[in-house]
N, C-alpha and C positions, 0 to 999 in steps of 0.2 A: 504494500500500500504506500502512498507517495502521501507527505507529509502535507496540509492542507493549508493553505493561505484561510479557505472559507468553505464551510460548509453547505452543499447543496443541499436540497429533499432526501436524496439516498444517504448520505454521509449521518446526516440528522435521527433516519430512524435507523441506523445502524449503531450509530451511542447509543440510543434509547433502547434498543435491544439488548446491547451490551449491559447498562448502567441494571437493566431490568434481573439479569440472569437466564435473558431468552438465546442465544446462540448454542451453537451446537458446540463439543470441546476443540473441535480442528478450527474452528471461524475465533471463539473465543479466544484461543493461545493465541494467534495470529493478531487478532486486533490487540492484545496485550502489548503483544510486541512493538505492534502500528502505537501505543500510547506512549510507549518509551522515547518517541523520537517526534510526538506529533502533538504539540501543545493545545492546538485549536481542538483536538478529539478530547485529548484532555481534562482542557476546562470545560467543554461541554459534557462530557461522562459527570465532572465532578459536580456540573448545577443540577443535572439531572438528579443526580443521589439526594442534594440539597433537598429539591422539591417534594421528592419521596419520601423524605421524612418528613416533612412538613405538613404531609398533606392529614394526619390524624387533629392535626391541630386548631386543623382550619373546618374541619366536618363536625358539625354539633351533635355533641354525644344527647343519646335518647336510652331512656330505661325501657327494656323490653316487657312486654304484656307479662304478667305474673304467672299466667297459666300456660304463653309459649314453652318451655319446658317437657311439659307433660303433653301438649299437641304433638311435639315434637317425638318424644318419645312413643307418644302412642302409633305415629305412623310408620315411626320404625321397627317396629316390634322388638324381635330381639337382636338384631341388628346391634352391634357397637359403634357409633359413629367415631370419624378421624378425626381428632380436633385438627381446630382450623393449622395448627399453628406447625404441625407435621407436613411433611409432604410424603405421596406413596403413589407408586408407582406398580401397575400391576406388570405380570410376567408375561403377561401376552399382548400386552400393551407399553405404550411409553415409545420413546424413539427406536428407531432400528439399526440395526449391526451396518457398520460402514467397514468399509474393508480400507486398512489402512495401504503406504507406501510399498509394506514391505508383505510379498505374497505370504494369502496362509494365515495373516494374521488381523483378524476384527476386534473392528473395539465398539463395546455399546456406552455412550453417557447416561450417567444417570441423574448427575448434577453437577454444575458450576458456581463456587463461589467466586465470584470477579472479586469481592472484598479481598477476602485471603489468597485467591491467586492456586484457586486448587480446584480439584474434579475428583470426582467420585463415579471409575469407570468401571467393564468388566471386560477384559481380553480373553479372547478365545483363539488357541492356537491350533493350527493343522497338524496331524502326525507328521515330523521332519522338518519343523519349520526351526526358524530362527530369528531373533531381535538380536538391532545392532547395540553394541552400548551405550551407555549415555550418562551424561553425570546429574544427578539430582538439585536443582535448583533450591527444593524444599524436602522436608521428610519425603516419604514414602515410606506406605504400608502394601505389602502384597499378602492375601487369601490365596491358597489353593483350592477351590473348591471341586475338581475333579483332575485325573490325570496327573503325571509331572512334569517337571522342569527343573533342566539343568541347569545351573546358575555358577560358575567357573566349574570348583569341584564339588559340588554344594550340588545335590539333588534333593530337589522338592514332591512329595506326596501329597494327596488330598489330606486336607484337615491342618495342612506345616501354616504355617505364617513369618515373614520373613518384617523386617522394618529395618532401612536405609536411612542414614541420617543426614540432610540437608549435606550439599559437598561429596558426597561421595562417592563412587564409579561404579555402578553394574558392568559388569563384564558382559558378553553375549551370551544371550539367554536361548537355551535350543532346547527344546520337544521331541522323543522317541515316541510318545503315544499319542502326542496332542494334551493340552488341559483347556482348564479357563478355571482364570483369578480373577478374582475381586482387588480392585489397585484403589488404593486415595493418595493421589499423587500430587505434584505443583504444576502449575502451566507451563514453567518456562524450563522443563529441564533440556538439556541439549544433547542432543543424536549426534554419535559419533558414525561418521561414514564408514572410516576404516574397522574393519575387524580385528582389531588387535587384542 
């Protein structure tokens, strides 16, 4: 992305997407990156969060009906509602598996926080595949949840859980069965091309 003198219509509701937590994690890291070097996306990410917090402030609070409650409940029967303040995502639902650079290997989002600079993803790797290294901008936590993975000499089983600390280097990560992890990762960590 090229650094903006001024923002058009598109430029506009691409902050607002951003500042929202609406982008996908490949558009997200990518405009992360686009902020590092683009003041005008910037400052307009940064009014936008302003406004959004603002806006409980400016909407007059009202006491709800005494008996909504129990309407409420009654129509749910026994249903558990989510409260609001969770977010959930069902499994057959929610975004879809994007197939990343590197064959073989998908990643599904599940969440970005733009604040902290992090995602909550789940990679699914093919039998034989392999990730390049990279070094970790932020923590990292990886799930096994099926399958394993080789991590140098370090292999991983279903149920292992691995955590990397901000700075660190994953070496490449390679798959004899295939698996898929659960990652909460940073946006900005950096793909080494070379395999070394």
């Amino acid at each position: 992305m090229n650094v903006h003198l001024t923002l058009d219509q598109e430029g506009r509701e691409r902050a607002a997407l951003h500042a929202l937590g609406c982008l996908e994690f490949s558009e997200a890291r990518l405009f992360e990156m686009h902020l590092d070097e683009c003041r005008v996306c910037e400052r307009e990410v940064a009014a936008l969060r302003r406004a959004a917090g603002a806006l409980p402030a400016v909407v007059p609070s009202a006491e709800p009906p005494p008996d909504l409650l129990g309407r409420i409940l009654y129509r749910v029967r026994d249903t558990r509602p989510v409260p609001p303040e969770l977010e959930f995502t069902k499994s057959d639902g929610g975004p879809d598996w994007q197939k990343l650079a590197v064959e073989g290997v998908d990643m599904k989002t599940l969440h970005v926080d733009t604040v902290a600079k992090r995602a909550t993803i789940l990679v699914r790797m093919a039998p034989g595949t392999s990730y390049p290294g990279h070094r970790h901008a932020g923590d990292e936590d990886c799930y096994v949840i099926s399958g394993s993975l080789q991590v140098g000499v370090l292999t991983m089983h279903a149920g292992d859980f691995q955590r990397a600390p901000a700075g660190s280097r994953h070496p490449v990560q390679s798959t004899a069965t295939g698996c898929l992890l659960f990652i909460q990762t940073s946006l900005h960590d950096e793909l080494e091309h070379a395999t070394a």
